[in-house]
DSSP file (Angstrom, degrees, kcal/mol; ACC not computed):
  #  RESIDUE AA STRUCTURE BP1 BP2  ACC     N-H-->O    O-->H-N    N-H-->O    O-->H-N    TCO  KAPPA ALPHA  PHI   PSI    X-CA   Y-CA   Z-CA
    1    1 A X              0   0    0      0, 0.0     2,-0.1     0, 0.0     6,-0.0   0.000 360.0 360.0 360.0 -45.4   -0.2   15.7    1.9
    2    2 A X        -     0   0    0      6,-0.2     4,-0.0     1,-0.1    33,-0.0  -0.519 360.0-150.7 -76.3 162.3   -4.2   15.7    1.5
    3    3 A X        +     0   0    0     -2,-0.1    -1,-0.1     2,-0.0     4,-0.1   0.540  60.1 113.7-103.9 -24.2   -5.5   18.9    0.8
    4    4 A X        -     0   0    0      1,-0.0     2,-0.3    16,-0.0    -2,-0.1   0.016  68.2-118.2 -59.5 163.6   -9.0   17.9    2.7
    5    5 A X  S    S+     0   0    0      2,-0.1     2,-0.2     0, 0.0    -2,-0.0  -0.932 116.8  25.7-162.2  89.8  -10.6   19.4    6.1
    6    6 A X  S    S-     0   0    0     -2,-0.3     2,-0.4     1,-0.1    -3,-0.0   0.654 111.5-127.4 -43.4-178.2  -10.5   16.8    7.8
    7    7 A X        -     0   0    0     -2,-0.2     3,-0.2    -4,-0.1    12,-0.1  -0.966  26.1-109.0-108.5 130.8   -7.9   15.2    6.0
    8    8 A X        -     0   0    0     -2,-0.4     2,-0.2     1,-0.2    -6,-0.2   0.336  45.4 -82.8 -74.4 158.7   -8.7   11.3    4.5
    9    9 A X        -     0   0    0      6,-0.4    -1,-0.2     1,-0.1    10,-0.2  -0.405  45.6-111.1 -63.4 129.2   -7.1    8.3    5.9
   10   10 A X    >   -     0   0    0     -2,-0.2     3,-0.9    -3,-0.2    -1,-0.1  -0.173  35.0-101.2 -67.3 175.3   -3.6    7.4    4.8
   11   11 A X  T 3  S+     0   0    0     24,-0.6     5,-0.2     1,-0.2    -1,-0.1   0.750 123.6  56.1 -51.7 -24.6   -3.2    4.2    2.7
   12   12 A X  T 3  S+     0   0    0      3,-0.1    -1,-0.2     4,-0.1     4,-0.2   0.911  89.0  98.9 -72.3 -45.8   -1.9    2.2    5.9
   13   13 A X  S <  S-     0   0    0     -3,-0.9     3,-0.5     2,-0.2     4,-0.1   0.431  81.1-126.1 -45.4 167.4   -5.3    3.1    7.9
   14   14 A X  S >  S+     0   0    0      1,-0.3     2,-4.9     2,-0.1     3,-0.6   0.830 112.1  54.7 -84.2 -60.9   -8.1    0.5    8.1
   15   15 A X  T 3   +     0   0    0      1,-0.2    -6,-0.4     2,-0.1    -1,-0.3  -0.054  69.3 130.3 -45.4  48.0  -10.4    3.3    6.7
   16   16 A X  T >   +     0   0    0     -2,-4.9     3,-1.2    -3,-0.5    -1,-0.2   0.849  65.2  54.6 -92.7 -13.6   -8.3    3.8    4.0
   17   17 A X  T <  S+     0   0    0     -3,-0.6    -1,-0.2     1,-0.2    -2,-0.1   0.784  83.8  75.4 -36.2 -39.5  -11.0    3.6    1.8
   18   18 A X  T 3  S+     0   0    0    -10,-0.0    -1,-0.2     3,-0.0    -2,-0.1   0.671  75.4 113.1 -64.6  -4.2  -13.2    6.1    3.2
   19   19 A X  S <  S-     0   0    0     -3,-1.2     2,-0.1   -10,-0.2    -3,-0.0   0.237  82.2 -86.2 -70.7-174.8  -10.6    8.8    1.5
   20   20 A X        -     0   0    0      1,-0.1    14,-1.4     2,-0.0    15,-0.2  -0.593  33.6-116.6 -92.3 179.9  -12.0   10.8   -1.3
   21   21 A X  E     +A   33   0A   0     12,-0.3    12,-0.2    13,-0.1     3,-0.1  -0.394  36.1 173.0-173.6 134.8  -12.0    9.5   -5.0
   22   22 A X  E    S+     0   0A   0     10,-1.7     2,-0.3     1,-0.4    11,-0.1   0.339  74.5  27.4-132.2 -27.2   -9.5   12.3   -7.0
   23   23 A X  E    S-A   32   0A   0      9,-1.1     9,-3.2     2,-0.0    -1,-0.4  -0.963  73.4-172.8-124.5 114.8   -9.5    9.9  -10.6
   24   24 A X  E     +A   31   0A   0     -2,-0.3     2,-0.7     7,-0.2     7,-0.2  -0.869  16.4 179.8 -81.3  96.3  -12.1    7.8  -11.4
   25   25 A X  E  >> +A   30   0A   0      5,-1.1     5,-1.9    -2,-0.4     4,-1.0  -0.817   6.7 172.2 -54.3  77.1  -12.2    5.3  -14.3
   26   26 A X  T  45S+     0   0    0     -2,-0.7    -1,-0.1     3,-0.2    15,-0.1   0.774  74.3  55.4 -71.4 -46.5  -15.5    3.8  -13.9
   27   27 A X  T  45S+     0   0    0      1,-0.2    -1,-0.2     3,-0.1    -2,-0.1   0.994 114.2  39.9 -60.7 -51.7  -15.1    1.8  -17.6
   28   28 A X  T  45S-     0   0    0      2,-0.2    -2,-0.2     1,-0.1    -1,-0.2   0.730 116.4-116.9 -88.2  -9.0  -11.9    0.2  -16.6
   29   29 A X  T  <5S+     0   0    0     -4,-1.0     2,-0.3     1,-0.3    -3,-0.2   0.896  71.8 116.1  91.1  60.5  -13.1   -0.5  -13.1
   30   30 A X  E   < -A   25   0A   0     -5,-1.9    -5,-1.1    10,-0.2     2,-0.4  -0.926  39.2-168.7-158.1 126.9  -10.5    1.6  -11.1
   31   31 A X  E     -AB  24  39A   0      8,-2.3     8,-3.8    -2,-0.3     2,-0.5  -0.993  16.2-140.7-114.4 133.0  -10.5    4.8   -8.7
   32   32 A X  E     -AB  23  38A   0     -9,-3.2   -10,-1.7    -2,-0.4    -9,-1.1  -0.685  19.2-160.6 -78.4 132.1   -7.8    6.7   -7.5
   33   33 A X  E >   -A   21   0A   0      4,-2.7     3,-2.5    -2,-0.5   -12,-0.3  -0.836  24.3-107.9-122.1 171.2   -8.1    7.8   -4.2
   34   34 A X  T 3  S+     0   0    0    -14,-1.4    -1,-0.1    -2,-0.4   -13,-0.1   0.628 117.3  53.9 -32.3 -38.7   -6.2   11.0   -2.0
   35   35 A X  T 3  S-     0   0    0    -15,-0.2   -24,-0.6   -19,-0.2    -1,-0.3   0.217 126.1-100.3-131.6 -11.2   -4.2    9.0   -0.1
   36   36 A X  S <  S+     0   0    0     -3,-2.5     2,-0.3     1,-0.3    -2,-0.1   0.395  77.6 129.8 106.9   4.6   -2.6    7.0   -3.2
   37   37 A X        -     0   0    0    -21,-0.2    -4,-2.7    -4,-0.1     2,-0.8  -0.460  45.8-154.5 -80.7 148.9   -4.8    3.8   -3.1
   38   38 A X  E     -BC  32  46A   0      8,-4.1     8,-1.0    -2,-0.3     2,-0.5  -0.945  16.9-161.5-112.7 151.7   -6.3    2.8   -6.4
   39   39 A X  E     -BC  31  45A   0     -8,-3.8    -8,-2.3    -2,-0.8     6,-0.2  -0.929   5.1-146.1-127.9 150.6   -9.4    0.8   -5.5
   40   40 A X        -     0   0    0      4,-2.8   -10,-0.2    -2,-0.5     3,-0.1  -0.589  26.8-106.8-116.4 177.0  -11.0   -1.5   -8.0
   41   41 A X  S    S+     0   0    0      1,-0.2   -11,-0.1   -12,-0.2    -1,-0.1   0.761 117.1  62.5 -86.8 -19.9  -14.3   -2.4   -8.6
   42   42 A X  S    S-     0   0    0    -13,-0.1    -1,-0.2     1,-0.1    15,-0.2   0.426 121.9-108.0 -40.0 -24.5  -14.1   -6.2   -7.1
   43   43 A X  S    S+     0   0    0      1,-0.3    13,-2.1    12,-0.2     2,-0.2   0.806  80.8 144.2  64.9  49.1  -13.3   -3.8   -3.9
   44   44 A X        -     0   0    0     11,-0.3    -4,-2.8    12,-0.0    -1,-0.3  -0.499  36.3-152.8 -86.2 158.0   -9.8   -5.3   -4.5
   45   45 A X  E     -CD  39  53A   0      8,-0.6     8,-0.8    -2,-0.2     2,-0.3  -0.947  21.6-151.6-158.5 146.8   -7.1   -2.6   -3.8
   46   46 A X  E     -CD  38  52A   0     -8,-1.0    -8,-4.1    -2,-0.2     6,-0.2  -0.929  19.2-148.8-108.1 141.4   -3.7   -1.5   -4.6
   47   47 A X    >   -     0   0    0      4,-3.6     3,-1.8    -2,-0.3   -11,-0.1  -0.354  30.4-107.7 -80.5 156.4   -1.3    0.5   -2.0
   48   48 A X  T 3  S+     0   0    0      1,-0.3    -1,-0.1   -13,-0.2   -12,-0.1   0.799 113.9  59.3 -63.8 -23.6    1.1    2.9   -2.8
   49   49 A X  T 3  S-     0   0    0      2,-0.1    -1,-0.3     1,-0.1     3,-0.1   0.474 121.6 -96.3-108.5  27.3    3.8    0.6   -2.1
   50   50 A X  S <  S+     0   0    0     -3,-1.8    -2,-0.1     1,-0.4    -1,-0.1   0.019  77.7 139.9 115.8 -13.2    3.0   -2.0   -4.4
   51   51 A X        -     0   0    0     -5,-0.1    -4,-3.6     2,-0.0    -1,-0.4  -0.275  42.9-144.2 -63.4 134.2    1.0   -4.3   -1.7
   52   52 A X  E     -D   46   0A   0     -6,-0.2    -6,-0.2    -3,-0.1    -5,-0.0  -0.484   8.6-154.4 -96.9-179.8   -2.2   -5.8   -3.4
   53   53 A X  E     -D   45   0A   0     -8,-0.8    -8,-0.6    -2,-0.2     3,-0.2  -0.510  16.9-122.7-161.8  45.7   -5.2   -6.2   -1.3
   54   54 A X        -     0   0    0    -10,-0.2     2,-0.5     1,-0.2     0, 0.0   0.674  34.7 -90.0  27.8 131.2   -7.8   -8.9   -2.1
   55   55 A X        -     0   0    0    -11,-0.2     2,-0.6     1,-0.1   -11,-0.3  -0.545  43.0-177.6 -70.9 122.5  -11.4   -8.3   -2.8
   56   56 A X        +     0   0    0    -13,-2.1     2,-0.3    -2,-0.5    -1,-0.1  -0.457  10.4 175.8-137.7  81.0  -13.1   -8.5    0.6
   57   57 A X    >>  -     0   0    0     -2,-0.6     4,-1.6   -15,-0.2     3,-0.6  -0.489  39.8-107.0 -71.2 150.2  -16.7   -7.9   -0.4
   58   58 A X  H 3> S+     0   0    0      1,-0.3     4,-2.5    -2,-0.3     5,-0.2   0.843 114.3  59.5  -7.5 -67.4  -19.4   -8.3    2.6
   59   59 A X  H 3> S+     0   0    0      1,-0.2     4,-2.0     2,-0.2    -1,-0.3   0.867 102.2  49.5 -76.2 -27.4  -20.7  -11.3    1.7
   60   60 A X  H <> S+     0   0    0     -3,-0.6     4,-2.4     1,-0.2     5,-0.5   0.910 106.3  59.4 -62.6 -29.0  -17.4  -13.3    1.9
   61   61 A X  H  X S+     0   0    0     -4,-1.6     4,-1.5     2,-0.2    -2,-0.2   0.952 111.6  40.4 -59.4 -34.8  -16.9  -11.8    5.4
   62   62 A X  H  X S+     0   0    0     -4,-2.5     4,-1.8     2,-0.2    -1,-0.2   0.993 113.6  51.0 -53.0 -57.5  -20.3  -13.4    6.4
   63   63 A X  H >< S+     0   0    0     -4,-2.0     3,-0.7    -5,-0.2    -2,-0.2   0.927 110.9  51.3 -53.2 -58.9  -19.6  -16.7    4.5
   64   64 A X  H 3< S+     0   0    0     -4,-2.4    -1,-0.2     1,-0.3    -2,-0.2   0.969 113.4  49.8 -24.3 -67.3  -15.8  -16.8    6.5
   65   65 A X  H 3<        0   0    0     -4,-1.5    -1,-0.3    -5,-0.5    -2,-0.2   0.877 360.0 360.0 -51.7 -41.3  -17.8  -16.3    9.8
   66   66 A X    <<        0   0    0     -4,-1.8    -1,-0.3    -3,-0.7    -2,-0.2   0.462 360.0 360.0 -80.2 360.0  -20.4  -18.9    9.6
């Protein structure tokens, strides 16, 4: 399905981010990426099968930890 060499992670992966960007809409705060995720700018994300994703910036991971 990706056209990439390697080819990007699917949507399931933990790395599914790391996939490439194919649509961006930097004004509405949204990319599409290879692999079918749109990722927001909150670094919230939606999956291709309708599953939302949270925002799970850095600094909450810390704050969680401590």
């Amino acid at each position: 399905m990706c056209p990439h060499s390697p080819s990007c992670p699917s949507a399931d992966a933990k790395d599914r981010e790391a996939a490439r960007t194919v649509a961006a809409h930097p004004e509405q705060g949204w990319s599409l990426l290879c692999n079918g995720v749109v990722l927001f700018e909150d670094t919230g994300e939606l999956l291709p099968d309708g599953v939302a994703i949270a925002p799970h910036r850095p600094t909450d991971l810390a704050s969680s930890a401590a």
